[in-house]
N, CA, C and O of each residue as an XYZ file, in Angstrom:
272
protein
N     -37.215    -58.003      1.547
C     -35.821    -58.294      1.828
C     -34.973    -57.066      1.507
O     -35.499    -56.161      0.859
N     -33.978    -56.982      1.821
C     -33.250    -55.486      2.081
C     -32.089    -55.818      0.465
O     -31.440    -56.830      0.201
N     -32.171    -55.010     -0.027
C     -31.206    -55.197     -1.065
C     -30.273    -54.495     -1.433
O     -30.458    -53.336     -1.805
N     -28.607    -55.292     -1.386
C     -27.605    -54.907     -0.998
C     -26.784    -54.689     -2.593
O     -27.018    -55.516     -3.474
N     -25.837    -53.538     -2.861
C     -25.322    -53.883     -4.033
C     -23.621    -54.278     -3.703
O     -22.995    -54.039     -2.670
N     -23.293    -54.744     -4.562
C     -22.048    -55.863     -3.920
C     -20.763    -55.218     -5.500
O     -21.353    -55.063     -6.569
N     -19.809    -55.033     -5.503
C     -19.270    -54.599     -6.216
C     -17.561    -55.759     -6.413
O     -16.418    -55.493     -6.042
N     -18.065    -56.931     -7.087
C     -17.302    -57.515     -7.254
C     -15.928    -57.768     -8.522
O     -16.244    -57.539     -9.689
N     -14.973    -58.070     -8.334
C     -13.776    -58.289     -9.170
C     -13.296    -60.012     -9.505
O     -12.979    -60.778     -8.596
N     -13.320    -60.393    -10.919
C     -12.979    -61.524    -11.781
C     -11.990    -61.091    -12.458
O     -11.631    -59.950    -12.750
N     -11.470    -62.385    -12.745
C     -10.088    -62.544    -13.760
C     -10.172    -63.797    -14.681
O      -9.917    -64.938    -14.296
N     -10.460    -63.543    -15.620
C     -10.841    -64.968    -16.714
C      -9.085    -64.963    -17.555
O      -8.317    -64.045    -17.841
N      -9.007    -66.646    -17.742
C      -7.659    -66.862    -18.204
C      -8.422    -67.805    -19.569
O      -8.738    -68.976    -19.360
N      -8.646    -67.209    -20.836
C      -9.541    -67.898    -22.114
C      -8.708    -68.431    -22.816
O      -7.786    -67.674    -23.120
N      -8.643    -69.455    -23.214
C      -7.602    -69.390    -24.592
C      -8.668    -69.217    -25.786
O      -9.877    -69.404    -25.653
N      -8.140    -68.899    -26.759
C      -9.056    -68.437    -28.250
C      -8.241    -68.842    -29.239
O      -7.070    -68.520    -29.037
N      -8.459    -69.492    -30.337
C      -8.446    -69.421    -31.307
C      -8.935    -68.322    -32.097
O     -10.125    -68.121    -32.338
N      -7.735    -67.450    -32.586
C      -8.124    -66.473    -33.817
C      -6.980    -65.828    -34.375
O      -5.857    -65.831    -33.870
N      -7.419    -65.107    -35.768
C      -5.930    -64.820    -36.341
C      -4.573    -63.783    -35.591
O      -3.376    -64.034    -35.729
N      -5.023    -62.857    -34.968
C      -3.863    -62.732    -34.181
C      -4.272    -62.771    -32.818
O      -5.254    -63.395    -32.413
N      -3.441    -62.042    -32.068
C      -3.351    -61.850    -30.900
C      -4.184    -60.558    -30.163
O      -4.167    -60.247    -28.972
N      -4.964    -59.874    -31.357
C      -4.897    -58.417    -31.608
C      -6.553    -58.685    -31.033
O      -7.221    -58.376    -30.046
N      -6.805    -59.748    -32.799
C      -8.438    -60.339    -32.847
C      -8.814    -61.098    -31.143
O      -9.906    -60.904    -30.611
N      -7.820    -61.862    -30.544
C      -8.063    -62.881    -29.550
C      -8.659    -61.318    -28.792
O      -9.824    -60.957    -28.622
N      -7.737    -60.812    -28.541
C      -8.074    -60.024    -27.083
C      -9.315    -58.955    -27.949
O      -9.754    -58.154    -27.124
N      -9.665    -58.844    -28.705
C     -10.721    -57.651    -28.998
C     -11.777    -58.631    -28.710
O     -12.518    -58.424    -27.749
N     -11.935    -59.759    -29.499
C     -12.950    -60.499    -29.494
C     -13.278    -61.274    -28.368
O     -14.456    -61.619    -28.285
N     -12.446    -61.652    -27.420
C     -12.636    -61.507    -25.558
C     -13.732    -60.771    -25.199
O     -14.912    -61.064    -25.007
N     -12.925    -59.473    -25.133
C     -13.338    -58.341    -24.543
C     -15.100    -58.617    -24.976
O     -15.912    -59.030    -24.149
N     -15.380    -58.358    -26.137
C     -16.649    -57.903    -27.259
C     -17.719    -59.469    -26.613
O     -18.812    -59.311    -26.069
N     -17.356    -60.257    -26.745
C     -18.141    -61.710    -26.747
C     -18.125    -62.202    -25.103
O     -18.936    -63.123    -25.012
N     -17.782    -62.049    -24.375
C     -17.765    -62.103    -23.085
C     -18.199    -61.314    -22.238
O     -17.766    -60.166    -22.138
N     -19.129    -61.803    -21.489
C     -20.156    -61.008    -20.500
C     -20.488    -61.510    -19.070
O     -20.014    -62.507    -18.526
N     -21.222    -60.799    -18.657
C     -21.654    -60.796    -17.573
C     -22.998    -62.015    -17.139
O     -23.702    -61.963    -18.148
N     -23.361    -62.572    -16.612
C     -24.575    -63.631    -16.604
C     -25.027    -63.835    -15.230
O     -24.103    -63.850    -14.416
N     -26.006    -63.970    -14.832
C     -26.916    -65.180    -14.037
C     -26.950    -66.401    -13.949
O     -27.843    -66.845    -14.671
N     -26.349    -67.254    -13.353
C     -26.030    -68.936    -13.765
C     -27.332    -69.399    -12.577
O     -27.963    -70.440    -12.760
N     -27.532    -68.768    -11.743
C     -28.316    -69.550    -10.797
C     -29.694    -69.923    -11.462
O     -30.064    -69.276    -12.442
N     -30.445    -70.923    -10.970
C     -31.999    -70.910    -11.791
C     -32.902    -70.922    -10.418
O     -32.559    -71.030     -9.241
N     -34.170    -70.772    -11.020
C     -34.922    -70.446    -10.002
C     -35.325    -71.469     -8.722
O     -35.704    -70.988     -7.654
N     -35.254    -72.353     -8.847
C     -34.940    -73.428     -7.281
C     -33.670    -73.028     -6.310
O     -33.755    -72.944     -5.084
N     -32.623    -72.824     -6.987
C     -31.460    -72.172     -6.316
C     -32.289    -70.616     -5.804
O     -33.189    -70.765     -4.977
N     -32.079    -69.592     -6.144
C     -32.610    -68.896     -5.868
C     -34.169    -68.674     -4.533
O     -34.363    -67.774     -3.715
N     -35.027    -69.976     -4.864
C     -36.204    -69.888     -3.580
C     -35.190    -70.114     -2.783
O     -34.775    -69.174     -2.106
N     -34.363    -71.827     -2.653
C     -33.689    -72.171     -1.816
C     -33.087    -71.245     -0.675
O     -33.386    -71.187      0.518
N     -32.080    -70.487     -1.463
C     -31.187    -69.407     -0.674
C     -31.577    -68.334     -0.439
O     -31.052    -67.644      0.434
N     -32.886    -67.815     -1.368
C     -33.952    -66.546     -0.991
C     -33.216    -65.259     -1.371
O     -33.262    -64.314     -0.583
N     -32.462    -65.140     -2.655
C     -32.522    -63.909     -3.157
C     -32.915    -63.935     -4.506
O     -33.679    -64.712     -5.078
N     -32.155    -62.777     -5.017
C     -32.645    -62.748     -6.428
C     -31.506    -61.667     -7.171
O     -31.543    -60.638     -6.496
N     -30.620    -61.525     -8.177
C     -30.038    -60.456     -8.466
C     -31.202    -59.390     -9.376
O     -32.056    -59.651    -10.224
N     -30.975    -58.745     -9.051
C     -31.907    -57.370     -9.350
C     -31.342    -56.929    -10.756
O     -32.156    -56.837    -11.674
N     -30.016    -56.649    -10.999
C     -29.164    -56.018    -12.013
C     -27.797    -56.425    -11.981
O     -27.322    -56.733    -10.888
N     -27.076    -56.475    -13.027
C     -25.951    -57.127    -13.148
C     -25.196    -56.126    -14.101
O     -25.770    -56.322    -15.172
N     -24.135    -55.064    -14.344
C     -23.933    -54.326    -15.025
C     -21.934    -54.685    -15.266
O     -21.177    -54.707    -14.296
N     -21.697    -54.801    -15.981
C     -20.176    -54.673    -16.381
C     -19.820    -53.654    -16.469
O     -20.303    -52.891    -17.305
N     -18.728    -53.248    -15.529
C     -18.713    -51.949    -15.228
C     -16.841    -51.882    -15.774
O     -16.324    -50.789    -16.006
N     -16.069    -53.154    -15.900
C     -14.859    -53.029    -16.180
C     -14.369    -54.568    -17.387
O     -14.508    -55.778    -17.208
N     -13.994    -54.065    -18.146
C     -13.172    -54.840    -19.616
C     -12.191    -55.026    -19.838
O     -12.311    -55.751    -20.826
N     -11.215    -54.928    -19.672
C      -9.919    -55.051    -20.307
C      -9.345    -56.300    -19.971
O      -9.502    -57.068    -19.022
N      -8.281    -56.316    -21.506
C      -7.652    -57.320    -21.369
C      -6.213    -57.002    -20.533
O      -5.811    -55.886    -20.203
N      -5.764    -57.887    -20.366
C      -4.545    -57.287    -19.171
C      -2.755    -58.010    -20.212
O      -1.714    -57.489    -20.613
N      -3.332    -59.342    -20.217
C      -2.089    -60.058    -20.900
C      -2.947    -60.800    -22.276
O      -4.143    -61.069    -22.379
N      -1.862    -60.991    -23.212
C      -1.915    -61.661    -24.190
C      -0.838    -63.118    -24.644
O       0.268    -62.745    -25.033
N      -0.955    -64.055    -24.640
C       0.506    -64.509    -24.946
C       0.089    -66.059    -25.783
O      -0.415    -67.069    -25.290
N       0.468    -65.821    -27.068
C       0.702    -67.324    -27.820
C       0.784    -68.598    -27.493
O       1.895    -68.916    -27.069
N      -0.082    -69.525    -27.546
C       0.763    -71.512    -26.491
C       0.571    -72.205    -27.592
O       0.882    -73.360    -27.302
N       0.201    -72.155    -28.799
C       0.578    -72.651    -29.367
C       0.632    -72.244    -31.078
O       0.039    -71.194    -31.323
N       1.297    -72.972    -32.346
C       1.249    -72.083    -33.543
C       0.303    -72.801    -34.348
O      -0.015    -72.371    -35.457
């Protein structure tokens, strides 16, 4: 099968519990990753496979308090 690399863009909206606002967004960034959710029946089914999965971009963008 011919294998294509695909260079995609996400936007996660988390809420966190932690002492500031400082910890929320470091500990985002640090504990949040990249994954494979499909399992292998999905995969025969639709007939691929991801090869490599690399995080290539991190940042947090906004921060903002909802509750005290």
């Amino acid at each position: 099968m011919p294998l294509y690399e695909v260079s995609l863009s996400r936007t996660f909206v988390i809420k966190v519990e932690a002492k500031s606002a400082r910890d929320a967004a470091r500990l985002s960034e640090f504990f949040l990753g990249c994954a494979d959710d499909s399992n292998e029946r999905e995969r025969k089914e639709y007939q691929f496979e991801f090869r490599e999965i690399e995080l290539v971009d991190n940042d947090v963008m906004e921060v903002n308090q909802v509750e005290n």
